[in-house]
Every structure is written in C-alpha cells, then in structure tokens.
mmCIF file as Biopython writes it, N, C-alpha, C and O atoms, coordinates in Angstrom:
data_model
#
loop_
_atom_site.group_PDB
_atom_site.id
_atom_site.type_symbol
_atom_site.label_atom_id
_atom_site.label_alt_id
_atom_site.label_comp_id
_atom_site.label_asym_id
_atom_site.label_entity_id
_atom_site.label_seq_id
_atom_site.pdbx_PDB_ins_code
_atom_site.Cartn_x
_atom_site.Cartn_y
_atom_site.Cartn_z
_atom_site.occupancy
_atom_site.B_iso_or_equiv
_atom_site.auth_seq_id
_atom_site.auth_asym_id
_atom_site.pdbx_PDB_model_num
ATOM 1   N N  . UNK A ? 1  ? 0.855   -1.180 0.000   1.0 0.0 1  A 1 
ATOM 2   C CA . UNK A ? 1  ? 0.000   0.000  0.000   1.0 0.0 1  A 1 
ATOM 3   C C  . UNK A ? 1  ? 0.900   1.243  0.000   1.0 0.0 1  A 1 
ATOM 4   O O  . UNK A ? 1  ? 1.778   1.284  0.862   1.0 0.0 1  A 1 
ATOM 5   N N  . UNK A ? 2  ? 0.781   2.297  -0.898  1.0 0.0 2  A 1 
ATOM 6   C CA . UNK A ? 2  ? 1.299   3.353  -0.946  1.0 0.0 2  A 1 
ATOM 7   C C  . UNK A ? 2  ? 1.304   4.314  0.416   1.0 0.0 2  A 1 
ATOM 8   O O  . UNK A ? 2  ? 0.675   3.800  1.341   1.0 0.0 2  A 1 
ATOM 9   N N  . UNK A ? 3  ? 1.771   5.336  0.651   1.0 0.0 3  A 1 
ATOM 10  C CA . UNK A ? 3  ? 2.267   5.810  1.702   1.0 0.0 3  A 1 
ATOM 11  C C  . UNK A ? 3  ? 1.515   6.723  1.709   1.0 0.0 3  A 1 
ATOM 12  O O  . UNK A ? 3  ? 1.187   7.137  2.821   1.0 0.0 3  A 1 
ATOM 13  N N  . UNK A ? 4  ? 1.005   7.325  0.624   1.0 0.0 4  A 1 
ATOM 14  C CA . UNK A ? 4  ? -0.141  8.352  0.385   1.0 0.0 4  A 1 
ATOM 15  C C  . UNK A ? 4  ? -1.906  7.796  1.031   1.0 0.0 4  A 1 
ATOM 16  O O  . UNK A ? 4  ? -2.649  8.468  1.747   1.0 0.0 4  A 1 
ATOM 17  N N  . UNK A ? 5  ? -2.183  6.299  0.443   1.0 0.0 5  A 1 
ATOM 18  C CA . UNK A ? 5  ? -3.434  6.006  1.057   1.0 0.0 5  A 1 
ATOM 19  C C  . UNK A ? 5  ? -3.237  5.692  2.202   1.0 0.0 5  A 1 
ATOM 20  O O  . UNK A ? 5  ? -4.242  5.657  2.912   1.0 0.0 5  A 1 
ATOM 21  N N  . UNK A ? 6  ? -2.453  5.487  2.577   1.0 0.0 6  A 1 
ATOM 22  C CA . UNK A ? 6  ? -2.063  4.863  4.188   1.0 0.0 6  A 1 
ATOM 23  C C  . UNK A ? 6  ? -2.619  6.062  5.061   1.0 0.0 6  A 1 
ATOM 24  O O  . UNK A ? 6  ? -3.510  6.086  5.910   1.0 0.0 6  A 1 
ATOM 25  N N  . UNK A ? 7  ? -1.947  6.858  4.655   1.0 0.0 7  A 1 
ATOM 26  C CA . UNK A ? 7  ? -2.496  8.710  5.236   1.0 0.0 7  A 1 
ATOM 27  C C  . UNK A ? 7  ? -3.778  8.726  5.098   1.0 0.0 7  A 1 
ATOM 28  O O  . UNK A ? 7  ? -4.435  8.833  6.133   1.0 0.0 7  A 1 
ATOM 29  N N  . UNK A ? 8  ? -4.430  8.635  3.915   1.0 0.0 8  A 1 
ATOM 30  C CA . UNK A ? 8  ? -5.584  8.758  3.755   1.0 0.0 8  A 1 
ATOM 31  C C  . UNK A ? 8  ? -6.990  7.803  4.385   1.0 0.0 8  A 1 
ATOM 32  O O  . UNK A ? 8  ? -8.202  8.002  4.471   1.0 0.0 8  A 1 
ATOM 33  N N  . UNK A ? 9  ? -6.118  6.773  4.719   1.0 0.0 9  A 1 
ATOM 34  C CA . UNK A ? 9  ? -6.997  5.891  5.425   1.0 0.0 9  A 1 
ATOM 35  C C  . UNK A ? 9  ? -6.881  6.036  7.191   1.0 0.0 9  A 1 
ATOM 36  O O  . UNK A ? 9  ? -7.674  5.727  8.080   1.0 0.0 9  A 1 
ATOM 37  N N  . UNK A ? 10 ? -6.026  6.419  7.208   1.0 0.0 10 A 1 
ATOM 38  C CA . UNK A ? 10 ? -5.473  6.732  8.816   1.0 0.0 10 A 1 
ATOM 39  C C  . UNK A ? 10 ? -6.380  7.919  8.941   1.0 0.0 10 A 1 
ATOM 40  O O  . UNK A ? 10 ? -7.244  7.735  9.798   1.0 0.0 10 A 1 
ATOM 41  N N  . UNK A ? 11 ? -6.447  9.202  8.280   1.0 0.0 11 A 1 
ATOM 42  C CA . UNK A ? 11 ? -7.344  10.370 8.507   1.0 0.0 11 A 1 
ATOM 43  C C  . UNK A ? 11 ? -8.757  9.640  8.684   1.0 0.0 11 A 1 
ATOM 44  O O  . UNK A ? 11 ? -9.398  9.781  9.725   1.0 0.0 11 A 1 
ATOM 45  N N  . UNK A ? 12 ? -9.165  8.939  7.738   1.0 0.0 12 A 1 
ATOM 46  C CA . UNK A ? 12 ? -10.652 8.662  7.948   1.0 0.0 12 A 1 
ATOM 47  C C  . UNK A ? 12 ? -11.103 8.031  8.753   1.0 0.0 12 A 1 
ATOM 48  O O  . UNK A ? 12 ? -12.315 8.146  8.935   1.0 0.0 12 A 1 
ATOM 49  N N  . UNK A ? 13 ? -10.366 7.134  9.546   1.0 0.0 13 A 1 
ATOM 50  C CA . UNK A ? 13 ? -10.301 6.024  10.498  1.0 0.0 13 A 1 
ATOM 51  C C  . UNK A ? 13 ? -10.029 7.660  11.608  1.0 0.0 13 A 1 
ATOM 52  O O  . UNK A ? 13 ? -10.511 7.601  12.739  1.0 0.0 13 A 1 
ATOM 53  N N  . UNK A ? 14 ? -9.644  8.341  11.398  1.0 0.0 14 A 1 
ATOM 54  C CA . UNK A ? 14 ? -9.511  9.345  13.016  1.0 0.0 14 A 1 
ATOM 55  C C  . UNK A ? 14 ? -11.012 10.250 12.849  1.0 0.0 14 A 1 
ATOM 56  O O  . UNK A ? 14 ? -11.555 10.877 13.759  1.0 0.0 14 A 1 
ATOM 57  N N  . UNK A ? 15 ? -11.502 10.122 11.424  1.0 0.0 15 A 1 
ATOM 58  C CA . UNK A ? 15 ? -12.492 11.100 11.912  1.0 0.0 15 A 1 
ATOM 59  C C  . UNK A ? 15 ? -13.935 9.752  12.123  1.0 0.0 15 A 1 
ATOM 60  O O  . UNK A ? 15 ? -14.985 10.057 12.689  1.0 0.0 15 A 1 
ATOM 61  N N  . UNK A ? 16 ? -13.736 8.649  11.680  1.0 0.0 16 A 1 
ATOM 62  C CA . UNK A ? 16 ? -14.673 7.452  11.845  1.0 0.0 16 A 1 
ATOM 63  C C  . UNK A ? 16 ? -14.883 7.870  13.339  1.0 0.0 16 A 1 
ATOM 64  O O  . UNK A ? 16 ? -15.919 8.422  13.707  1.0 0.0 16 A 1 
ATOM 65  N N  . UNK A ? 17 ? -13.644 7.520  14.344  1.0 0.0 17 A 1 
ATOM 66  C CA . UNK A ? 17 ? -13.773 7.302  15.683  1.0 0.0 17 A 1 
ATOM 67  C C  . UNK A ? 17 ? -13.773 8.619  15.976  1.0 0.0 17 A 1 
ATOM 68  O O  . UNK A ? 17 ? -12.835 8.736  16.765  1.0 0.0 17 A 1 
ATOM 69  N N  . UNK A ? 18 ? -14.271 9.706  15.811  1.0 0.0 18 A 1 
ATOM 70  C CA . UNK A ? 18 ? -14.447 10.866 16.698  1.0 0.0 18 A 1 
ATOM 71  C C  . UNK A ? 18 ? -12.908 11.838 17.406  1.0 0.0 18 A 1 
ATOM 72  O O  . UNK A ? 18 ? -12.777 12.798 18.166  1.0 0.0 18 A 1 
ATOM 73  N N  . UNK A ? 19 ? -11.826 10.791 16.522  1.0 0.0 19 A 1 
ATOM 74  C CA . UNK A ? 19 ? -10.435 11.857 17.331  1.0 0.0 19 A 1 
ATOM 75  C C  . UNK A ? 19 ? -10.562 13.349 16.589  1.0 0.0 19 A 1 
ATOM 76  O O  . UNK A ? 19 ? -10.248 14.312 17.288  1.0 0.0 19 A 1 
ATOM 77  N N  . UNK A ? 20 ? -10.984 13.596 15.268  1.0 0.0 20 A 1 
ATOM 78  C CA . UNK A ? 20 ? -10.894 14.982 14.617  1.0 0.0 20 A 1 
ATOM 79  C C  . UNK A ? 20 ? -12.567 15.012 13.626  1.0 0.0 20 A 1 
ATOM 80  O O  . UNK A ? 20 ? -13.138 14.357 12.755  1.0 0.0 20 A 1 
ATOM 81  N N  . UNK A ? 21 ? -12.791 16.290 14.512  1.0 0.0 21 A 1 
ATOM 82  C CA . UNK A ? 21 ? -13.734 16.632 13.589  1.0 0.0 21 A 1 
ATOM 83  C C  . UNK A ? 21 ? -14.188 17.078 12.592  1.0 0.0 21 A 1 
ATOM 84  O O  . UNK A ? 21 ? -13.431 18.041 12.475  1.0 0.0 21 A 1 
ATOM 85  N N  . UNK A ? 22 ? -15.142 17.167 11.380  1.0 0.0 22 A 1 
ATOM 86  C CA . UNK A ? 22 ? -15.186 17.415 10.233  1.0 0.0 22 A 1 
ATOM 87  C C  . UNK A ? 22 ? -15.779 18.421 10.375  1.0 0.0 22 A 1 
ATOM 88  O O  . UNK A ? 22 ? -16.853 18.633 10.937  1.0 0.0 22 A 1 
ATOM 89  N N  . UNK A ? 23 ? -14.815 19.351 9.657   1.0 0.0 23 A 1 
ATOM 90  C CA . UNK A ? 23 ? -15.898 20.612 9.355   1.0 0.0 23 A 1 
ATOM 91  C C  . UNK A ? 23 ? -16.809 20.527 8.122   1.0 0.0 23 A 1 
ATOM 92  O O  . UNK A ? 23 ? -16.681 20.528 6.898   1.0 0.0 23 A 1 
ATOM 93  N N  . UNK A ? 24 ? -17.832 20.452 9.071   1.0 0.0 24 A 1 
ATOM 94  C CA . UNK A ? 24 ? -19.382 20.299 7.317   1.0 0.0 24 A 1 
ATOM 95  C C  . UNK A ? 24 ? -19.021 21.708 6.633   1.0 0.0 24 A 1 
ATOM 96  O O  . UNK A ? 24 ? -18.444 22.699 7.082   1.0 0.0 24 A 1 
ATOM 97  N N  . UNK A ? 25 ? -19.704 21.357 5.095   1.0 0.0 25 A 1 
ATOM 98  C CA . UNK A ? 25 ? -19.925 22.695 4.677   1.0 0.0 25 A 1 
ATOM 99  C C  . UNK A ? 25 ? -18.498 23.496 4.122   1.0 0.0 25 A 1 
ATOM 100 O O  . UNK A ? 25 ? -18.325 24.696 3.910   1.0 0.0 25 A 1 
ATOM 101 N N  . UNK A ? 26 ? -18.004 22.888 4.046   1.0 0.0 26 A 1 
ATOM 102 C CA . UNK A ? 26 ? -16.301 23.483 3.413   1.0 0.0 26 A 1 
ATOM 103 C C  . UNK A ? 26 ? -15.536 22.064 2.405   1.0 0.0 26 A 1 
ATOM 104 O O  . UNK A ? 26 ? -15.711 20.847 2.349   1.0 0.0 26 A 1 
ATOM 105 N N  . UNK A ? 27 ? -14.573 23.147 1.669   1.0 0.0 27 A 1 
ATOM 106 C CA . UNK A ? 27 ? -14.133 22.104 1.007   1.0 0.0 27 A 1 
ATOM 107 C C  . UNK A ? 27 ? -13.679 20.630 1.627   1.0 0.0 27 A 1 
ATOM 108 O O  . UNK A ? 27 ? -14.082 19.506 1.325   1.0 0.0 27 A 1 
ATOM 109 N N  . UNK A ? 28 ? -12.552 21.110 2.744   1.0 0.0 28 A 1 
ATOM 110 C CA . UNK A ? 28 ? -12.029 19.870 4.057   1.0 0.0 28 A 1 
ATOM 111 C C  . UNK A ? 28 ? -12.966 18.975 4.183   1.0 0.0 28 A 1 
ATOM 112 O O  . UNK A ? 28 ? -12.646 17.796 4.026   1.0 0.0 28 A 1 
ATOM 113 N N  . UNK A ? 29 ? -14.048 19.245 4.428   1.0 0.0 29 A 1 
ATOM 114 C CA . UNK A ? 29 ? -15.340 18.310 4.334   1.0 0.0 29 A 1 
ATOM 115 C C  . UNK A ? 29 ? -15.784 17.309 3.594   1.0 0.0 29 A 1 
ATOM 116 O O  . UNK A ? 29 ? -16.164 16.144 3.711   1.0 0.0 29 A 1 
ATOM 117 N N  . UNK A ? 30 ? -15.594 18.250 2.677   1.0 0.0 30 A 1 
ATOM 118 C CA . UNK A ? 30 ? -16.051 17.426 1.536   1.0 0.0 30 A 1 
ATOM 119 C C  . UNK A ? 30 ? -15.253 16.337 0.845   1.0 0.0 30 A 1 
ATOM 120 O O  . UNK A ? 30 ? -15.736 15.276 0.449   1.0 0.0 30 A 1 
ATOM 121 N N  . UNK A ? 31 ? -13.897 16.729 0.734   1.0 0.0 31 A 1 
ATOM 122 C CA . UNK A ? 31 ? -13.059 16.463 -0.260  1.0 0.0 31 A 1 
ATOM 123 C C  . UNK A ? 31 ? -11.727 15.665 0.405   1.0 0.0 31 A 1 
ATOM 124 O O  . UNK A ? 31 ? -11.112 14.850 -0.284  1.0 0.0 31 A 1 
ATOM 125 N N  . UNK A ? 32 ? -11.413 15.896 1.492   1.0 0.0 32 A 1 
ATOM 126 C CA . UNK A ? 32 ? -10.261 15.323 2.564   1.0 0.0 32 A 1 
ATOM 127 C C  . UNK A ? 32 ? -11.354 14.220 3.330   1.0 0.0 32 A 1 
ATOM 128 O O  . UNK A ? 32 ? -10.973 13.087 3.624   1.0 0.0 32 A 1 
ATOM 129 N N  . UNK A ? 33 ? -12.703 14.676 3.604   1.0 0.0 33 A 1 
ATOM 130 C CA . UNK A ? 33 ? -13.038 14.273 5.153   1.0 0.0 33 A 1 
ATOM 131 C C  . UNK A ? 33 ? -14.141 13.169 3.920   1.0 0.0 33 A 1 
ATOM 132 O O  . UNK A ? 33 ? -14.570 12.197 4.542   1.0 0.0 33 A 1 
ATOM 133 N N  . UNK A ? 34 ? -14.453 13.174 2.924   1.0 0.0 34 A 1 
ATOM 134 C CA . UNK A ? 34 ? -15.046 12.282 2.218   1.0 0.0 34 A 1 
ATOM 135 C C  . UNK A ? 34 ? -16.958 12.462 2.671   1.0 0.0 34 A 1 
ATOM 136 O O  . UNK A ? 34 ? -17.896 11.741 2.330   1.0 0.0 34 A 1 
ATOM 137 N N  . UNK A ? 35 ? -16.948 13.501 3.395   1.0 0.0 35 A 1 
ATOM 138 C CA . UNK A ? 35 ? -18.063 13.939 3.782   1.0 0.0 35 A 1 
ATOM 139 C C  . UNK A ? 35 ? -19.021 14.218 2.938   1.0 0.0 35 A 1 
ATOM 140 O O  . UNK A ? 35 ? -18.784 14.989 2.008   1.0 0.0 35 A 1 
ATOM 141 N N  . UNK A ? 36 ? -20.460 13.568 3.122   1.0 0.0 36 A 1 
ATOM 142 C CA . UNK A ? 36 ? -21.580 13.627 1.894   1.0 0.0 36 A 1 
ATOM 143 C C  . UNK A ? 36 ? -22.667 14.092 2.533   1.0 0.0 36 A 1 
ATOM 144 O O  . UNK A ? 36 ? -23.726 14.059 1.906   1.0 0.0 36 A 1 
ATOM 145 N N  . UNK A ? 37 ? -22.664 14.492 3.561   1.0 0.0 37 A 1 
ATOM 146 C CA . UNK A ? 37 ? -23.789 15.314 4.209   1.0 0.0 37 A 1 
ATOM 147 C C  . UNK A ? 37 ? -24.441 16.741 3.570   1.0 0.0 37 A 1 
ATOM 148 O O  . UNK A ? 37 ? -23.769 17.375 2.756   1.0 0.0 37 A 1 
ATOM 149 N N  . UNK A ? 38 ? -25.922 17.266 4.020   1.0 0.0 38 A 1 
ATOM 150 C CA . UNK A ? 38 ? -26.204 18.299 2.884   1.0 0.0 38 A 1 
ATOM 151 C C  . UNK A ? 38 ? -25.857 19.581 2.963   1.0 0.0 38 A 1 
ATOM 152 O O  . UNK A ? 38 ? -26.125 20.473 2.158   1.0 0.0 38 A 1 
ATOM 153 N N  . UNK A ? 39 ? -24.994 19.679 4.378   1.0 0.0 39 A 1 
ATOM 154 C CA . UNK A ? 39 ? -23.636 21.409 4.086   1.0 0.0 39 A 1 
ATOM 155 C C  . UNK A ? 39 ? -22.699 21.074 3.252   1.0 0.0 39 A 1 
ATOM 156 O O  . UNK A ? 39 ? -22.121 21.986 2.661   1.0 0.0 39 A 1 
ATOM 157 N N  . UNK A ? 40 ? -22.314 19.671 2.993   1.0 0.0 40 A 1 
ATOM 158 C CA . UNK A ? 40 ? -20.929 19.495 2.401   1.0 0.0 40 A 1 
ATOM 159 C C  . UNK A ? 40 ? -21.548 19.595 0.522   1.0 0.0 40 A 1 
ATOM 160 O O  . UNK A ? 40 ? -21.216 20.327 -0.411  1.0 0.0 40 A 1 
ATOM 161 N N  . UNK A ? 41 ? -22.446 18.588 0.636   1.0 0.0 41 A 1 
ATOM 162 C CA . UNK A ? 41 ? -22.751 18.133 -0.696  1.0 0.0 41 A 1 
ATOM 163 C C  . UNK A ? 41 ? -23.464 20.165 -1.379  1.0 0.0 41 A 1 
ATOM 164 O O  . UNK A ? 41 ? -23.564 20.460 -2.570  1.0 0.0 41 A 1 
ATOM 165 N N  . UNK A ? 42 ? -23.753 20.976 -0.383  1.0 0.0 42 A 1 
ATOM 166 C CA . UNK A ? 42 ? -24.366 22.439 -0.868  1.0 0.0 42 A 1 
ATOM 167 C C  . UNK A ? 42 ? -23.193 23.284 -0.988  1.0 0.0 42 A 1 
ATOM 168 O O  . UNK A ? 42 ? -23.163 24.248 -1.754  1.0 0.0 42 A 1 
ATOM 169 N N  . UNK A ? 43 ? -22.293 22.962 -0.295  1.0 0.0 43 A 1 
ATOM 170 C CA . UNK A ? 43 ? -21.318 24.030 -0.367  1.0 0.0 43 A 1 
ATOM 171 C C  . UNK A ? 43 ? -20.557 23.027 -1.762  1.0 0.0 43 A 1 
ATOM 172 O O  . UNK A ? 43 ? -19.399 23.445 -1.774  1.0 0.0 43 A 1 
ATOM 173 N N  . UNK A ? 44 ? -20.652 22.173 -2.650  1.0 0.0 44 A 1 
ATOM 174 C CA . UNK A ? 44 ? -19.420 21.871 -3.198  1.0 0.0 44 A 1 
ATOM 175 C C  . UNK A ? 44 ? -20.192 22.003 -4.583  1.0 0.0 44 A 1 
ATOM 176 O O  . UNK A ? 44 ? -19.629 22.143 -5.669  1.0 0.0 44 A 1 
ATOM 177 N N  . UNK A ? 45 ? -21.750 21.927 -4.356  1.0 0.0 45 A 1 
ATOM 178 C CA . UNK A ? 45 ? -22.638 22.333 -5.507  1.0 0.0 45 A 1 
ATOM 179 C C  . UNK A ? 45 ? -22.345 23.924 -6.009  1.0 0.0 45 A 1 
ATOM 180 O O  . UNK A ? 45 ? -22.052 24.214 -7.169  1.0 0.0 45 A 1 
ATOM 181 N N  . UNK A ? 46 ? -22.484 24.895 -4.905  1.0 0.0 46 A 1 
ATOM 182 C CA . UNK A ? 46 ? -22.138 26.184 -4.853  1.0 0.0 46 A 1 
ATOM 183 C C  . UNK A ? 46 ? -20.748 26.287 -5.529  1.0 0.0 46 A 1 
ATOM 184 O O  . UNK A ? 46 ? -20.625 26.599 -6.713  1.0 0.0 46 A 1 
ATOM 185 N N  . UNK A ? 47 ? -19.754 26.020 -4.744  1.0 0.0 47 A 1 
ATOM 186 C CA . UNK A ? 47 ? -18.980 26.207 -5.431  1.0 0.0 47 A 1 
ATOM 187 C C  . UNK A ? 47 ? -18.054 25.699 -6.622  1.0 0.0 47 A 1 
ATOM 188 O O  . UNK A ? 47 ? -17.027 26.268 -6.993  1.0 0.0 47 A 1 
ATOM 189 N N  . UNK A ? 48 ? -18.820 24.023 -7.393  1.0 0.0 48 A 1 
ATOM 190 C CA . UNK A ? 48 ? -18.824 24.088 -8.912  1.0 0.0 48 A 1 
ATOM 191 C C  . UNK A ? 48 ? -19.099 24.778 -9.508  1.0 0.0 48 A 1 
ATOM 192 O O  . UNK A ? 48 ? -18.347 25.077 -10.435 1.0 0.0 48 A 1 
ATOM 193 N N  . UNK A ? 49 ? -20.507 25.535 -9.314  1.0 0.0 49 A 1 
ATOM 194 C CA . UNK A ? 49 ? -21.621 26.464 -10.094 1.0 0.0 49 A 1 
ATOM 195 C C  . UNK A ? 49 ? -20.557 28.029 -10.411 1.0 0.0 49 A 1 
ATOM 196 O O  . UNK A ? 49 ? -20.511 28.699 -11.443 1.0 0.0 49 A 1 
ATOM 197 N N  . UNK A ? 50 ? -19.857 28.216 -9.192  1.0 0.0 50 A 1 
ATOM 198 C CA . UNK A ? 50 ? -19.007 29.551 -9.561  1.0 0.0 50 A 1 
ATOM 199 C C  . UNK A ? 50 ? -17.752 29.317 -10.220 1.0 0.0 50 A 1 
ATOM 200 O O  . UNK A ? 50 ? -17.317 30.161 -11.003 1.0 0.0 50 A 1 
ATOM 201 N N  . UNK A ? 51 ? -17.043 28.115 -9.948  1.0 0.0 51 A 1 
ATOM 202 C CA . UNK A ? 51 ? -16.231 27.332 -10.824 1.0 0.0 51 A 1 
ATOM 203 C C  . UNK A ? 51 ? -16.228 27.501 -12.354 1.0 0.0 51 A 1 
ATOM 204 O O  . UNK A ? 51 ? -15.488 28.014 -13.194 1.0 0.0 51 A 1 
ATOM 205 N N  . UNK A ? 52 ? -17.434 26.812 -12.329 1.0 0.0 52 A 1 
ATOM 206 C CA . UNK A ? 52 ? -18.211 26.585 -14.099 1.0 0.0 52 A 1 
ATOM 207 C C  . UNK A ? 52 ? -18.258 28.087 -15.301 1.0 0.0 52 A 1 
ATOM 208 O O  . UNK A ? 52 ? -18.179 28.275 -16.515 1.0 0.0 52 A 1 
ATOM 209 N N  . UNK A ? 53 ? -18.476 29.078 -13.766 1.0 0.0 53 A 1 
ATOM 210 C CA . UNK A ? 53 ? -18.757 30.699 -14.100 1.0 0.0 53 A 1 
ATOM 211 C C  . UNK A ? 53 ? -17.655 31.216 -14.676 1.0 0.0 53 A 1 
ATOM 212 O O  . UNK A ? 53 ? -17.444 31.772 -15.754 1.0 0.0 53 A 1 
ATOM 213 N N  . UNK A ? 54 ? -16.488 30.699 -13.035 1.0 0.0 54 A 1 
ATOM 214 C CA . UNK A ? 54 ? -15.683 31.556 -13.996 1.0 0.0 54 A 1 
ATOM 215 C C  . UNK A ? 54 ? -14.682 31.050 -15.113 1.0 0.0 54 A 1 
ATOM 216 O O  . UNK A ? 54 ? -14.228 31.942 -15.830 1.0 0.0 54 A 1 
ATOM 217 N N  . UNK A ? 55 ? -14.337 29.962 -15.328 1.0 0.0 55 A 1 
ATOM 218 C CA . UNK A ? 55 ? -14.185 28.865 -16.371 1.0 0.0 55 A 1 
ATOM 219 C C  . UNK A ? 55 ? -14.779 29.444 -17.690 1.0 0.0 55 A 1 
ATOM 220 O O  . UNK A ? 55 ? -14.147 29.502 -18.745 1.0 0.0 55 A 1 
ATOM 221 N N  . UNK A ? 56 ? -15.833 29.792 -17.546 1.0 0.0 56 A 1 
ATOM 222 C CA . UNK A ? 56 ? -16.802 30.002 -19.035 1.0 0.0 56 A 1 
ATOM 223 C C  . UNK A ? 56 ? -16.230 31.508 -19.226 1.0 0.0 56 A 1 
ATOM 224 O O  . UNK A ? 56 ? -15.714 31.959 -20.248 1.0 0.0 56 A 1 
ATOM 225 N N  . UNK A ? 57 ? -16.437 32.148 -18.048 1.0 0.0 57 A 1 
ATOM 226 C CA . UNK A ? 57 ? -16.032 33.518 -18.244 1.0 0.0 57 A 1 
ATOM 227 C C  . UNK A ? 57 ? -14.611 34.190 -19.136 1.0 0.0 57 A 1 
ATOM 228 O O  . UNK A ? 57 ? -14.516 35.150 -19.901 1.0 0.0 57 A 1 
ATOM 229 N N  . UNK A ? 58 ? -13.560 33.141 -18.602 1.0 0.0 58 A 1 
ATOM 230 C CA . UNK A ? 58 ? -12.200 32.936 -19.127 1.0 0.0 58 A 1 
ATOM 231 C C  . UNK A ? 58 ? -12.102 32.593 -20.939 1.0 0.0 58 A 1 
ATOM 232 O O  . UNK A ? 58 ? -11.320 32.973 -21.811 1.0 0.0 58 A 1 
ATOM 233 N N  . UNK A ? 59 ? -12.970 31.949 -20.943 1.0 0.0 59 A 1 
ATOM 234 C CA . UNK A ? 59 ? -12.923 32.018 -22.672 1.0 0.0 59 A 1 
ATOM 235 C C  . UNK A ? 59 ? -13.269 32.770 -23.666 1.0 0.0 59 A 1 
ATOM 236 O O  . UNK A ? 59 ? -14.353 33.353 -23.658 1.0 0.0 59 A 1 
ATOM 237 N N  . UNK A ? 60 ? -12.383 32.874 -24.696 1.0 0.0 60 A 1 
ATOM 238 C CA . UNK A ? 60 ? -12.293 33.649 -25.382 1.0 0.0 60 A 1 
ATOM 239 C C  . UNK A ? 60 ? -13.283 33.979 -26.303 1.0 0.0 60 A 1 
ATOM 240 O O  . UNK A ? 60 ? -13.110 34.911 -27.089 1.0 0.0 60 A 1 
#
C-alpha cells in the first residue's frame, strides 16, 4: 500500500472514531473528510456552479 493512502486511510479512520472533527460545509469536508452530508454536498454544488462561471467567463 502506498504511503499516500495509508495517510488517507489513517485520517478517515480518526475522523470514523471521533479523534478529529469534520468541518461540514467546506471544502475539508467534503473532499479530505469524504463527507456527503447536505452542508458538504451544498457548499461543493455552490462552489462548482461559480467554478463553471468563472471557467466560461475565461474564454475567449
């Protein structure tokens, strides 16, 4: 096992058992903490949607 998922499985296993908490509603949440709850899943909708904006905006 790579040294990278090892980390990544060790974080989730600390926030499984309650040692670190997830902040809902932010990227960390969402995206580190694997969090699918509906602050995480609204804030990551939100901020594709401005993503997408300014992406489109950028072209020529």
């Amino acid at each position: 096992m790579s040294a990278r998922r090892e980390v990544r499985l060790r974080r989730r296993q600390r926030v499984a058992e309650g040692d670190r908490p997830v902040a809902h509603g932010t990227w960390a949440g969402y995206l580190t903490d694997k969090c699918r709850c509906e602050l995480c899943r609204a804030f990551r909708s939100a901020y594709m949607k401005d993503y997408r904006a300014r992406k489109a905006a950028a072209r020529p």
